[in-house]
N, C-alpha and C positions, 0 to 999 in steps of 0.2 A: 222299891224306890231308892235312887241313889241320895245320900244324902253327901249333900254341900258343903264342904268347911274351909276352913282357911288351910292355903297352902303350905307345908312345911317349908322352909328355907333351909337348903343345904347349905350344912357347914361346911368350907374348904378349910382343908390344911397344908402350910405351908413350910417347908425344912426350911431350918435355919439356914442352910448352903444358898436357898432363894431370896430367901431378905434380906440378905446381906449383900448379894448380888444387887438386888435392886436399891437398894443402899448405895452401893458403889455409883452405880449405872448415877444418881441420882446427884452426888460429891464430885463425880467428874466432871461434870456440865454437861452430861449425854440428855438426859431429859429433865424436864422439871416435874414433881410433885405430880402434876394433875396429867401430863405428859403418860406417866409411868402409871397413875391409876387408869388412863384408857387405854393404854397400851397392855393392862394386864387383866382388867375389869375388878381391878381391886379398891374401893373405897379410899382417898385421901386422907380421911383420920388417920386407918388404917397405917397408910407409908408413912405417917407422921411421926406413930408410935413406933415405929420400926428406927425410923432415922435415931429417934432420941434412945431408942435400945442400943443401937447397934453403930452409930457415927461416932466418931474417934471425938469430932470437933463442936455437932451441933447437941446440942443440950437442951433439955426441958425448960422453957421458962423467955427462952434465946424467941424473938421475934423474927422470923423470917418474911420479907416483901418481895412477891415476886410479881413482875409484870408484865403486861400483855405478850409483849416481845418474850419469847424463852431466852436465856443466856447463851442456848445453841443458837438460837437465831443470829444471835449478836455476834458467836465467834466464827459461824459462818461470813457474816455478811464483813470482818473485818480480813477473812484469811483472803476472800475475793478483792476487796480492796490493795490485799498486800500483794497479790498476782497483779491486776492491774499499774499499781505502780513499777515491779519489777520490769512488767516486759514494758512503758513507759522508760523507764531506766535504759530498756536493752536495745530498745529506739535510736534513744537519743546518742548512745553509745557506738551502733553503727553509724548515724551521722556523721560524730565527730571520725570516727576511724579515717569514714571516705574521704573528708575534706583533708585529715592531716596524709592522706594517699595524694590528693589531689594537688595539694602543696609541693608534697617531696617531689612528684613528676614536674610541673612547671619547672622549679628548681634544676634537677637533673636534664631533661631535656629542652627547655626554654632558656635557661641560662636568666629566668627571675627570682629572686628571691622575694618571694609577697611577707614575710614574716617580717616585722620591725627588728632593725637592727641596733640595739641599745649603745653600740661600741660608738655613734655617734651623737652629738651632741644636739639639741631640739634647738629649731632654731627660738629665736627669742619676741618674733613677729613685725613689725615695723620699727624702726630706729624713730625716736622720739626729735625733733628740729627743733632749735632754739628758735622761738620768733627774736628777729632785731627791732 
């Protein structure tokens, strides 16, 4: 008869070269905390103890709040945002090009000048009449 016991639990070992890395990974804003425990199947205390071993900045005692959103989430969804502006920018930039194209042509071959001309003076609107 086999007998039943409780399952050993393998211990892993981890080179320093790796927790530091994951350290890194963790200080960059590549993953968060819990990120980095499913991504490696390592326990969150675990990276906890590592950070405070081995982070330059975060220290034992230091309260860390992270939120639903990961902070990759967040520099993601802002680099997207700064593309959309850009090419919004690169838009609006061909716009103006073609109209200031569209100017200089009337100009050159129409013989209009649609551009105000400052050199004279605005008129001043209706002359005001004395009542008698």
């Amino acid at each position: 008869m086999i007998k039943q016991g409780k399952k050993l639990r393998k211990r892993r070992v981890f080179s320093e070269e790796f927790k530091k890395a994951r350290v890194k990974e963790y200080e960059n804003g590549e993953y968060s905390v819990l990120e980095v425990s499913r991504l490696y199947g390592i326990s969150f205390q675990t990276i906890y103890i590592w950070i405070y071993r081995y982070s330059l900045y975060n220290k034992k005692g230091l309260i860390l709040v992270e939120m639903k959103t990961s902070s990759t989430q967040k520099v993601k969804e802002l680099k997207d945002k700064i593309k959309e502006l850009e090419r919004v920018v690169g838009q609006k930039q061909l716009n103006i090009d073609y109209l200031e194209k569209m100017l200089e042509i009337a100009k050159d071959e129409l013989n209009i000048d649609i551009k105000k001309n400052f050199a004279h003076q605005q008129s001043t609107g209706s002359i005001k009449t004395e009542k008698k």
